[in-house]
C-alpha positions in Angstrom: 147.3 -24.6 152.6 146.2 -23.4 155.8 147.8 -21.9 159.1 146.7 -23.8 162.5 147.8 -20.7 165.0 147.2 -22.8 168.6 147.2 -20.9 172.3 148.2 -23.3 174.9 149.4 -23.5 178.8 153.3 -23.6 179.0 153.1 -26.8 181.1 152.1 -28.3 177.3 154.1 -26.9 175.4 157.3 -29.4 175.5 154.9 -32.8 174.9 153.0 -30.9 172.1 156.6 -29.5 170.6 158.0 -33.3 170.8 154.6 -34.9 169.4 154.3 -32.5 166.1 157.7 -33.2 165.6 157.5 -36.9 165.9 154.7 -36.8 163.5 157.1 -34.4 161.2 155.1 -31.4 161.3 157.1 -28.3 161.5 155.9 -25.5 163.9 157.3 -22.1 165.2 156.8 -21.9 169.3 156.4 -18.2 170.3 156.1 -17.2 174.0 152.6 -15.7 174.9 150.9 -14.3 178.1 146.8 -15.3 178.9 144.9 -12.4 179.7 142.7 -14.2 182.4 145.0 -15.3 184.7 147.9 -13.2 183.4 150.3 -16.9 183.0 152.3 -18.4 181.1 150.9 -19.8 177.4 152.9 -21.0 174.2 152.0 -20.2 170.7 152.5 -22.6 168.4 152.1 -21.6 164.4 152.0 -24.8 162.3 151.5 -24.6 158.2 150.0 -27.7 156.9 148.4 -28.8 153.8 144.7 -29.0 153.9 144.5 -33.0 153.8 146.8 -32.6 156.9 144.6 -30.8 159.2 142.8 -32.7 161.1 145.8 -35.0 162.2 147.4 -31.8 163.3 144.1 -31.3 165.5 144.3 -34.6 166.6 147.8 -34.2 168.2 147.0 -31.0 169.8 143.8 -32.3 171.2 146.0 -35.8 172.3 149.0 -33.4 174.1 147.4 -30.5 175.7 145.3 -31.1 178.4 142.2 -29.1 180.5 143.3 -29.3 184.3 141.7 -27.1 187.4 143.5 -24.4 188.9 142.2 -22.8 192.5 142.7 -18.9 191.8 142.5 -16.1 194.2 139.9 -13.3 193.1 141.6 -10.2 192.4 140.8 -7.2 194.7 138.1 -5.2 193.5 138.6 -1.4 192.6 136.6 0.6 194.2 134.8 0.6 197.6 136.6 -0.6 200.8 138.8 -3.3 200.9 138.6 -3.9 204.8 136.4 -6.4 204.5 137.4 -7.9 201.2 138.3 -11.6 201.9 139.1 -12.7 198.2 138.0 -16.8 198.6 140.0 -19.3 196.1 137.9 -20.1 193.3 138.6 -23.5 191.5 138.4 -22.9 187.3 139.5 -25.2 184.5 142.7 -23.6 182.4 144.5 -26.0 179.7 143.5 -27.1 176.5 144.1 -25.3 173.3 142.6 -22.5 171.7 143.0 -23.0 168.1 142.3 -21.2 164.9 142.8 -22.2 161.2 143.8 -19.8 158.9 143.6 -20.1 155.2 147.3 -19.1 153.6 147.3 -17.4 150.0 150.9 -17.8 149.6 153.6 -19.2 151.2 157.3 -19.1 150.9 160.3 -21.0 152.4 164.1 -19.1 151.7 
């Protein structure tokens, strides 16, 4: 048995929640804040049997999609700020970051 633990953008997190469910996996949704840009993720802890890992994957992979996201620069710390004109900067957030677990014991009261 294993633990899939999967990191994703809330803007995912209803399709993926409807698509593990359609293909009846069962999964506890925990709210979760990115470190990067400080927003909004979803963590979703899903225990599956080890012939059922990879079609996990493959729903996660199918519902959470990479996207770009213009975000202002954050002001720096030291030195003047006068002349600090933070630009937009376009980077890719989305996806899922996703680790498997292995699970020594599990059980369900």
């Amino acid at each position: 048995m294993k633990l899939i633990v999967a990191v994703i953008q809330d803007k995912d997190s209803n399709r993926l929640s409807r698509a593990l469910v359609k293909e009846g996996f069962r999964a506890t949704k925990l709210a979760s804040t990115g470190g990067f840009l400080r927003s909004g993720n979803t963590t979703f802890m899903i225990g599956v049997e080890d012939e059922q890992i990879e079609a996990a994957l493959h729903v996660i992979r199918s519902n959470c999609k990479v996207r770009d996201q213009l975000v202002t620069p954050v002001t720096p710390m030291s030195g003047t700020t006068d002349s600090y004109m933070p630009m937009p900067v376009e980077v890719q957030v989305g996806g899922a970051t996703v680790f498997v677990l292995p699970v020594e014991r599990f059980e369900h009261f």
